[in-house]
Backbone as a ProteinNet text record, in pm:
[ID]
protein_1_A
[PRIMARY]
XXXXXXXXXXXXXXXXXXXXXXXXXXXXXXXXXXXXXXXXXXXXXXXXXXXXXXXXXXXXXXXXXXXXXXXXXXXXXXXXXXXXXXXXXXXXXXXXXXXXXXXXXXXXXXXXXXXXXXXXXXXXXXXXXXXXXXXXXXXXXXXXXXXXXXXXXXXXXXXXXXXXXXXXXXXXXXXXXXXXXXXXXXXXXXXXXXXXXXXXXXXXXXXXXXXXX
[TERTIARY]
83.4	0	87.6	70.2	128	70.5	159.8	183.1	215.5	162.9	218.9	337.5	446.3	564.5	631.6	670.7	755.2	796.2	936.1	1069.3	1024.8	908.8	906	885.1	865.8	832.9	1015.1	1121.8	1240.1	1261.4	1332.4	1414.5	1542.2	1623.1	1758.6	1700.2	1680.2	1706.8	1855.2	1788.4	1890.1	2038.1	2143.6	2278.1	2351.7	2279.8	2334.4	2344.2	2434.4	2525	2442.3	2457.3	2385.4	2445.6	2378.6	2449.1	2356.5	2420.2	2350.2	2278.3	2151	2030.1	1998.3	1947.9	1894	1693.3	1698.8	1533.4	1442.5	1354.1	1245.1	1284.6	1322.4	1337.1	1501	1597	1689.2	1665.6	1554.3	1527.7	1481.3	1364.5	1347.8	1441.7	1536	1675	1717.3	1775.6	1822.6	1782.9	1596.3	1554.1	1512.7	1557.9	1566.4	1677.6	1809.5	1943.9	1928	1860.1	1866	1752.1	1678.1	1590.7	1652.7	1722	1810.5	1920.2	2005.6	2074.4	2195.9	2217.7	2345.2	2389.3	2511.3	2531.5	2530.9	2554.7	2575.9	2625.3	2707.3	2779.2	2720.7	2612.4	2496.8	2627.7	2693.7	2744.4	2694.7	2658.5	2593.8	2661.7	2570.4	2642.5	2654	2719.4	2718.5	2613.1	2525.6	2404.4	2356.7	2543.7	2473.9	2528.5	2593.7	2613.5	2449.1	2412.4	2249	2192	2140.6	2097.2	2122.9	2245.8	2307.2	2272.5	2294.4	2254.6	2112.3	2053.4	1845.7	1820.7	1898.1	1873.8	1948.1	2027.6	2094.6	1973.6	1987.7	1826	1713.2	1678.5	1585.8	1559.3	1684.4	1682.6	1755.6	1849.5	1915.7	2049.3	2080.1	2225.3	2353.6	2430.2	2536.4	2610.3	2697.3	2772.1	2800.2	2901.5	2976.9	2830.7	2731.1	2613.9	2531.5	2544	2471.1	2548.9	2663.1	2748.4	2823.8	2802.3	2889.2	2795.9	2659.9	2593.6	2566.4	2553.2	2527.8	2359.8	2393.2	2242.6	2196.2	2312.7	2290.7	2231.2	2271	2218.5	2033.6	2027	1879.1	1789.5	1648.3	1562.2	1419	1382.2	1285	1162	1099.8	981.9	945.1	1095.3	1072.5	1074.9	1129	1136.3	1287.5	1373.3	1476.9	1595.8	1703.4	1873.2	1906.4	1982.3	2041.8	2236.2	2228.3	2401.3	2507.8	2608.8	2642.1	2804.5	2873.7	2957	2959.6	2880	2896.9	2971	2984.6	3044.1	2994.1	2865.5	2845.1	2819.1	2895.2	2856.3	2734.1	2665.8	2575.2	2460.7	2388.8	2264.4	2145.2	2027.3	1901.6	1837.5	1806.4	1779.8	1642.9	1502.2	1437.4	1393.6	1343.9	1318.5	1202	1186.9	997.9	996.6	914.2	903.4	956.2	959.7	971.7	1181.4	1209.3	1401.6	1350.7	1244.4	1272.4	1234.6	1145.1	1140.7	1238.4	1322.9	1435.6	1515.6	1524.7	1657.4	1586.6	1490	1424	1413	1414.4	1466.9	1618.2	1664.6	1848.2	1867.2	1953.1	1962.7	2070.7	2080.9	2167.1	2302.9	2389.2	2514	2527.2	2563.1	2531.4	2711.7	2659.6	2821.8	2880.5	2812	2875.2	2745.1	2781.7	2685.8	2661.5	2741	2758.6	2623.5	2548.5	2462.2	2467.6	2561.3	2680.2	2802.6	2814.8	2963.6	3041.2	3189.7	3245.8	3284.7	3316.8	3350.5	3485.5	3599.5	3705.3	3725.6	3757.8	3790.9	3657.8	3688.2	3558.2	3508.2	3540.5	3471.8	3297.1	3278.2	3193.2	3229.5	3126.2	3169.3	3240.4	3295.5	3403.8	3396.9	3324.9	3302	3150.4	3120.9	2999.7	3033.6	3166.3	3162	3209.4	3284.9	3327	3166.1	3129.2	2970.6	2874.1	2907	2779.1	2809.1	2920.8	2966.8	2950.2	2940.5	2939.3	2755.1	2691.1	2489.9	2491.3	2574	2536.6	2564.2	2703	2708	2615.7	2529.3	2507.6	2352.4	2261.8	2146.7	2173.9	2295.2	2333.6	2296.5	2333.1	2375.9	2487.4	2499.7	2642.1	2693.8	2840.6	2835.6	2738.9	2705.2	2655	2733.8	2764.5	2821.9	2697.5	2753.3	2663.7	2602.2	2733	2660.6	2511.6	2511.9	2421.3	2282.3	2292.9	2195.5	2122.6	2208.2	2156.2	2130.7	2142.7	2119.7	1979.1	1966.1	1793.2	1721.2	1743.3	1653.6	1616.2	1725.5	1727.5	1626.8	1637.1	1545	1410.3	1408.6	1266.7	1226.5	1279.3	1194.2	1161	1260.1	1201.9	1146.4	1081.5	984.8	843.3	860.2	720.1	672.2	807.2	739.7	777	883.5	937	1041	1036.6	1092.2	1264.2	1328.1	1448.8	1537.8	1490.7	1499.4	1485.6	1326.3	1334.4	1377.1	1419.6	1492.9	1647.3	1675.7	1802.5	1791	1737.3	1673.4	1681	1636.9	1593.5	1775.9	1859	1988.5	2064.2	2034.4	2111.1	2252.8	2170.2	2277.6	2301.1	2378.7	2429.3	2368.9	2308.6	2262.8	2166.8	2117.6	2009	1906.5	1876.9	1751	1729.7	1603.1	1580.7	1567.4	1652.8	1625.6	1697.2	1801.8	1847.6	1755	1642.8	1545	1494.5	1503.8	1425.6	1563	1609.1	1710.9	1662.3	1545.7	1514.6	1463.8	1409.3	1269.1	1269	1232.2	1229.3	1090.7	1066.4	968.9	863.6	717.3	652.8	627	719.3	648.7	767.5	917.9	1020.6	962.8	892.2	866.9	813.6	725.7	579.5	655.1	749.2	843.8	942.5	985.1	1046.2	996.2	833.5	772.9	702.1	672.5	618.4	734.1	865	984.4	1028.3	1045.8	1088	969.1	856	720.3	767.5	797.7	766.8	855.8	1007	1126.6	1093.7	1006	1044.1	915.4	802.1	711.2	782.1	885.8	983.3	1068.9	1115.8	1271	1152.8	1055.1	1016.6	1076.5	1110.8	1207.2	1161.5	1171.7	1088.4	1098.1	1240.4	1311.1	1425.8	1535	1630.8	1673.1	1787.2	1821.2	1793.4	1770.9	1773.9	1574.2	1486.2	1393.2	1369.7
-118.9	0	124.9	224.1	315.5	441.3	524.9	566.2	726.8	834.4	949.8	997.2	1061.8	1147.9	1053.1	922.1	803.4	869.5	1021.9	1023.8	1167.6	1182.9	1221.7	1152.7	1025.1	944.5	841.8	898.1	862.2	802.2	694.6	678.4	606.1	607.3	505.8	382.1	269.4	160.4	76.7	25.6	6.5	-101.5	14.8	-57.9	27.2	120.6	202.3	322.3	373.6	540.1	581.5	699.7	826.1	831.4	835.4	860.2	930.2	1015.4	1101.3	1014.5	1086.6	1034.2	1124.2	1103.9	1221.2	1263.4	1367.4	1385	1427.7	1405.1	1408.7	1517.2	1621.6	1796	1675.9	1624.6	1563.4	1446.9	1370.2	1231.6	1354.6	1442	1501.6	1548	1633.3	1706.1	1569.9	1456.2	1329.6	1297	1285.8	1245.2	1301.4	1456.7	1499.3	1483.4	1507.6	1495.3	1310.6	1232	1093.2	1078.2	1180.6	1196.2	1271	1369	1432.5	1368.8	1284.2	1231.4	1305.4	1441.4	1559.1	1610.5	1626.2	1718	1879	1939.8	2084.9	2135.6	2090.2	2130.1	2084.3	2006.2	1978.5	1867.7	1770.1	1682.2	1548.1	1467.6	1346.2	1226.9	1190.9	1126.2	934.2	842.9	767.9	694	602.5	528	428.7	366.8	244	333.5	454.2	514.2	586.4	585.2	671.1	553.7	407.8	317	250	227.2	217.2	303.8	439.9	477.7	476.6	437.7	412.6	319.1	208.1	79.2	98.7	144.3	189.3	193.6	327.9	423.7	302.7	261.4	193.7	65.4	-27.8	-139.8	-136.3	-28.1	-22.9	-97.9	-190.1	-253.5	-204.9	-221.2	-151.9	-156	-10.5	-27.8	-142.1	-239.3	-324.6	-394.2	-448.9	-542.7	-489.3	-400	-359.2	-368.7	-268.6	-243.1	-375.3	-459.7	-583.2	-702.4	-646.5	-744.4	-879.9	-976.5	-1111.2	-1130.3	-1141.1	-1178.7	-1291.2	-1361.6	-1527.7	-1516.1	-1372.4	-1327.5	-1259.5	-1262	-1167.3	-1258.7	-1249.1	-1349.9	-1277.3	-1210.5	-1139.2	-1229.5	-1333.9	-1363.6	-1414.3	-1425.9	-1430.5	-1306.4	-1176	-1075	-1035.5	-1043.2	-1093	-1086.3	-1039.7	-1096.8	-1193.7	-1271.6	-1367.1	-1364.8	-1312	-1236.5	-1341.1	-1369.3	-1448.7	-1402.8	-1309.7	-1286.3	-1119.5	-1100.7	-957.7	-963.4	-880.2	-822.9	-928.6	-989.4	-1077.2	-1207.1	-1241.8	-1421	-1375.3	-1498.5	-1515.5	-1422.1	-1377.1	-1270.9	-1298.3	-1300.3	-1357.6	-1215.4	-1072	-994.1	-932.6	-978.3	-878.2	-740.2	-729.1	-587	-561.4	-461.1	-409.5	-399.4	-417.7	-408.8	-307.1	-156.9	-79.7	-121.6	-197.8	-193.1	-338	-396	-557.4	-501.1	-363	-337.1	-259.4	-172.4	-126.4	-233.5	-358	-468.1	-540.8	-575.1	-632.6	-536.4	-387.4	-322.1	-330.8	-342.7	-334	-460	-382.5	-509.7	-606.9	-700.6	-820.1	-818.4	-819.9	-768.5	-955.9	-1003.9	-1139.7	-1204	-1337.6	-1367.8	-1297.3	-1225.3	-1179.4	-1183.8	-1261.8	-1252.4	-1081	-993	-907.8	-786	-692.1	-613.5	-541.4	-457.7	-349.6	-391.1	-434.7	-486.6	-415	-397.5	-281.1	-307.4	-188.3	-161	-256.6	-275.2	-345.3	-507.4	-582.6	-664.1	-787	-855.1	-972.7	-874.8	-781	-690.8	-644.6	-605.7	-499	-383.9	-268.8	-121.1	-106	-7.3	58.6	207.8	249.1	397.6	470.7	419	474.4	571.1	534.9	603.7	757.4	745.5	912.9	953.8	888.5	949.1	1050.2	888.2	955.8	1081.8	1106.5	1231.1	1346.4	1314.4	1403.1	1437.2	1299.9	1316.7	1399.9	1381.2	1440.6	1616.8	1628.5	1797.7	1818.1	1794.6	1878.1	1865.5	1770.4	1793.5	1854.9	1907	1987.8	1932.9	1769.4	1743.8	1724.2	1740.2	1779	1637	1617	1527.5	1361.5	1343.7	1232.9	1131.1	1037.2	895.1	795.7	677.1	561.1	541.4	496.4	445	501.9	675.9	735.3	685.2	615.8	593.2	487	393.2	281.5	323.5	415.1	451.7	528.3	582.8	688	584.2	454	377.3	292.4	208.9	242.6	323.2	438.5	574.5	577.4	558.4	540.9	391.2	275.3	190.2	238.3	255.6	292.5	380.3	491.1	617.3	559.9	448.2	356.6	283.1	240.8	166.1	41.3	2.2	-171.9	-161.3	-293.4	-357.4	-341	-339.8	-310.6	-503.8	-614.2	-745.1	-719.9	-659.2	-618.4	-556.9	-467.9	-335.6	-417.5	-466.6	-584.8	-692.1	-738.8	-838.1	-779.4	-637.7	-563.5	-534.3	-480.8	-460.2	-575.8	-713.1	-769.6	-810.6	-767.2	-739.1	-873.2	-969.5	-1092.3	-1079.9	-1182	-1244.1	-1146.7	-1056.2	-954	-956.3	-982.4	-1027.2	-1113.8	-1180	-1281.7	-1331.3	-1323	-1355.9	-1508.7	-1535.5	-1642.1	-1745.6	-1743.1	-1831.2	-1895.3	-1804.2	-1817.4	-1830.1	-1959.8	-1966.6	-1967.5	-2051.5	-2067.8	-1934	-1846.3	-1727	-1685.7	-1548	-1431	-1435.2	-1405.4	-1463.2	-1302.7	-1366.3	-1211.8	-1148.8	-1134.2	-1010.5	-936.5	-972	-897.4	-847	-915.3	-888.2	-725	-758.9	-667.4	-498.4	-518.9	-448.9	-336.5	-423.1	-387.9	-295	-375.3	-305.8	-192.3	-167.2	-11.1	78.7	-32.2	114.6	212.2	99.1	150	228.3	223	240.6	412.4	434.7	588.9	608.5	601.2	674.2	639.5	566.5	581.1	724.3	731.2	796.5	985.5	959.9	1077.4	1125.6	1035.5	1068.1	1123.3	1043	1041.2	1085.2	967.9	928.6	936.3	998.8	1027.1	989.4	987	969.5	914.4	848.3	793	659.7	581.9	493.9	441.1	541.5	540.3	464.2	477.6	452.6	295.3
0	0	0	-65.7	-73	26.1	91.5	178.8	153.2	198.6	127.9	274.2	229.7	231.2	342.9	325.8	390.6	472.8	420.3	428.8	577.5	603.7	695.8	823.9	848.6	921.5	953.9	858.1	896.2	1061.6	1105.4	1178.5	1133.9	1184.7	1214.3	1251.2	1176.2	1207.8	1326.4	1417	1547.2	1503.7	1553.7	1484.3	1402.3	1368.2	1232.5	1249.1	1185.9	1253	1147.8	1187.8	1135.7	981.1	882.6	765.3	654.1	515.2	495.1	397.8	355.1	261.4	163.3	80.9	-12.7	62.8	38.2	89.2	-46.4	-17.2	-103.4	-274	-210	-272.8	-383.6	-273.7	-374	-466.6	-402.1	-539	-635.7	-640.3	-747.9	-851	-805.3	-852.7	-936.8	-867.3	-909.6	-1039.5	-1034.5	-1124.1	-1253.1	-1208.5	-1406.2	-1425.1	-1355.8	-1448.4	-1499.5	-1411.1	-1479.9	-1605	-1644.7	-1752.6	-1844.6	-1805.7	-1919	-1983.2	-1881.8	-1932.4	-1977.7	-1959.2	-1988	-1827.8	-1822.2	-1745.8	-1727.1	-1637.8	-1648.9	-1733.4	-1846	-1981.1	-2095.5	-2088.2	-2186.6	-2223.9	-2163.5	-2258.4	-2176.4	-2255.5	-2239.8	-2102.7	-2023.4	-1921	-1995.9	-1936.1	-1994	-1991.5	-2047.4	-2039.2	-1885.9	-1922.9	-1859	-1690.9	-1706.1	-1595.6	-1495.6	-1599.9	-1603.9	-1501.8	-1623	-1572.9	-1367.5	-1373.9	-1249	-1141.1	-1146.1	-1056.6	-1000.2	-1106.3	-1144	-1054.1	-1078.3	-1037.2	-886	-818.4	-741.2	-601.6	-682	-545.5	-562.9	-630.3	-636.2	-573.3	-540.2	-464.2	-416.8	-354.7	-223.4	-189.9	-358	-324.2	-352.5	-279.2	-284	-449.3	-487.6	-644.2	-726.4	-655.2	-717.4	-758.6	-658.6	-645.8	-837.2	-847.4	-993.1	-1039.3	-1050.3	-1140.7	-1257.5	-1115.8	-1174.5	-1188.3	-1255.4	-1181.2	-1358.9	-1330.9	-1434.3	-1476.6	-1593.8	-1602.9	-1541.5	-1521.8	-1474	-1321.9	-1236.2	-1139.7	-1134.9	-1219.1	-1232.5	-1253.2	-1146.3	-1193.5	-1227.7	-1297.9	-1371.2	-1266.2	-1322.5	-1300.1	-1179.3	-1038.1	-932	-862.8	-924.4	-907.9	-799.7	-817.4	-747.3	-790	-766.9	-770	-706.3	-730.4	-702.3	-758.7	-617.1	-601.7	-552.8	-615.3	-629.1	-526.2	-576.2	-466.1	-400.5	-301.5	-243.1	-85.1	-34.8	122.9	194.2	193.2	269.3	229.2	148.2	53.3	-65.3	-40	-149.2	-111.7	-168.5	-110.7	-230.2	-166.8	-276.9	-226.4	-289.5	-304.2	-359.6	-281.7	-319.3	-387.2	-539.2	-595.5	-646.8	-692.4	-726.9	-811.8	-882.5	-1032.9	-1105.8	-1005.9	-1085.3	-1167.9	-1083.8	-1114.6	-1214.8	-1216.1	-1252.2	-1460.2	-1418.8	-1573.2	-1641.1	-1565.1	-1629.4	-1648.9	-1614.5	-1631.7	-1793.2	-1762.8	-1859.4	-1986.3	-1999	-2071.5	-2219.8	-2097.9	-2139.5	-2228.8	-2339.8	-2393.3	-2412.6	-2417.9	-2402.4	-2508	-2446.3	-2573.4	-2560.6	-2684.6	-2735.1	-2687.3	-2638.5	-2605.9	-2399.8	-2411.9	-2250.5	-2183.5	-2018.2	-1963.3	-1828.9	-1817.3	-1767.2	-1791	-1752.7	-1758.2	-1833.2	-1741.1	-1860.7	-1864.6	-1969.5	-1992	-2032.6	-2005.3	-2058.1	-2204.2	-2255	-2412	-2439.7	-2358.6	-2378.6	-2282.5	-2351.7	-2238.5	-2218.9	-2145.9	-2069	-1951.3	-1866.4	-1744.2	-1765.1	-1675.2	-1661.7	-1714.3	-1707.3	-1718.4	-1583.3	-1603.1	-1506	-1466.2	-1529.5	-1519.6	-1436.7	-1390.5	-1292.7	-1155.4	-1120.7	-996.8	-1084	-1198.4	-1217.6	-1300.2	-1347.8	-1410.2	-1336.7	-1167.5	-1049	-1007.8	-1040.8	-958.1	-1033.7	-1211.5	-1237.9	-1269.2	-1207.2	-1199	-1107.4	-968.9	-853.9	-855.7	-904.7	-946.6	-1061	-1119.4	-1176.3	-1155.7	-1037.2	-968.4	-847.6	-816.7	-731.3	-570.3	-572.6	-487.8	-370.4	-243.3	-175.5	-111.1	-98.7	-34.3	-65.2	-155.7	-210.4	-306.9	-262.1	-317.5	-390.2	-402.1	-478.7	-354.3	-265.6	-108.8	-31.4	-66.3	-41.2	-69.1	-195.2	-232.8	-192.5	-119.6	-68.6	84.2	146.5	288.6	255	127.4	94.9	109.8	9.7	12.7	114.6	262.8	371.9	470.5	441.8	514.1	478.4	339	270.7	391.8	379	395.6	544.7	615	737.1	785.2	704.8	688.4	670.7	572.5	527.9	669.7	771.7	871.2	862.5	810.8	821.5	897.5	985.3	1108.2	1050.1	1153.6	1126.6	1092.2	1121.2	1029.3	884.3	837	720.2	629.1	707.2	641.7	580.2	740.8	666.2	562.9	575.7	457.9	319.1	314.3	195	139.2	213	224.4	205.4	237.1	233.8	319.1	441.3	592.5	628	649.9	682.8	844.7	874.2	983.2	1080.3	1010.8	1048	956.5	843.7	705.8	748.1	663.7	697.8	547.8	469.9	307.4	365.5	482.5	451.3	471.2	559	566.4	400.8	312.6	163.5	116.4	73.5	-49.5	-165.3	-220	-357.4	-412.3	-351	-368.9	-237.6	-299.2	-198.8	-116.5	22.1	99.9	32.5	48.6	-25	65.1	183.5	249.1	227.5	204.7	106.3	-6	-81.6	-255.2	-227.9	-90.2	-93.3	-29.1	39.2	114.5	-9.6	-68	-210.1	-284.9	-332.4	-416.1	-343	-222.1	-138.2	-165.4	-129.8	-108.3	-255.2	-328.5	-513.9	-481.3	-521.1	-560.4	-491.9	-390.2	-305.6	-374.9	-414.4	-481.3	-606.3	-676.4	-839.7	-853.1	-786.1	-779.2	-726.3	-700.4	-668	-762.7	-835.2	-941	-1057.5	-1067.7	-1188	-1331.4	-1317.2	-1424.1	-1588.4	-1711.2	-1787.1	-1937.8	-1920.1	-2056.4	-2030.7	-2175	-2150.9	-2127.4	-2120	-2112.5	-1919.5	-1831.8	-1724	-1666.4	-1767.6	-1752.4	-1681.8
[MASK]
+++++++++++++++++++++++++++++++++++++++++++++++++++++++++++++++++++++++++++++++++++++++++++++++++++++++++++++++++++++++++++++++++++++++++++++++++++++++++++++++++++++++++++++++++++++++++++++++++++++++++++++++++++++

């Protein structure tokens, strides 16, 4: 169920230092430079740099977790990642539709199983962290990283009102979620958790145009 202005209902989930978030006034800002797709010099940011940070705010996992992420990891019709090596082992990752249709979007470079794969080489892309920085100057955000983005979405869930287990679960926090209970599939009160939290921040960026959609 959707919920109006989450991000005023903020707390700190117990365990966790104070860290900064974007607020409401900043997903907006966020979400035209990720519709424009240019920076402050009108020169084009990179796509799959666009995309990433989209998918970023939106399900709350940390850089490398997208950036580097396998198709062999993505499960569309369970609605879900299935992360194969992050900070804390294996992680089965709850997401909302709104990130499960930008993936299903993108298209498949033939021969590599990688998301965004980079231009040279068997890798990934490599270039997102100098991109974000140059999304964040020029929506005239301060002090904002990738990481940031996974602490908004964080704040969001716990503005909506989910238990601080859940909140971990949603994050992917080793031995505080409870995704490990669900190995095969994500339990649906994650799915349902997911899809409230995207749902308040995609309903914020509003995202309009672009490869970032």
């Amino acid at each position: 169920m959707i919920r109006d202005n989450p991000v005023h209902r903020v707390r700190r989930y117990r365990g966790q230092p104070r860290q900064r978030f974007l607020s409401e006034v900043e997903l907006k800002q966020l979400g035209k430079v990720l519709s424009a797709g240019r920076d402050c010099n009108e020169k084009a940011i990179h796509r799959y740099a666009l995309t990433v940070v989209h998918l970023l705010v939106l399900t709350g996992c940390r850089l490398n977790e997208i950036a580097s992420l396998r198709w062999s990891e993505v499960d569309l019709s369970q609605r879900c990642l299935r992360l194969g090596d992050t900070k804390t082992g294996q992680s089965l990752r709850a997401i909302g539709s709104a990130a499960t249709k930008i993936l299903s979007n993108i298209d498949k470079l033939s021969g590599s199983d990688w998301v965004f794969p980079g231009a040279r080489g068997d890798g990934p892309y490599q270039g997102t962290k100098r991109e974000a920085a140059r999304i964040s100057q020029t929506a005239e955000l301060d002090n904002v990283t990738c990481h940031t983005l996974r602490h908004t979405y964080a704040s969001f869930a716990s503005g909506c009102g989910y238990s601080d287990g859940t909140i971990a679960g949603l994050l992917g926090h080793k031995g505080r979620g409870v995704t490990s209970r669900y190995i095969h599939r994500p339990d649906s009160a994650l799915l349902a958790a997911a899809e409230d939290v995207s749902e308040h921040i995609k309903g914020l960026l509003n995202v309009t145009s672009n490869d970032a959609k």
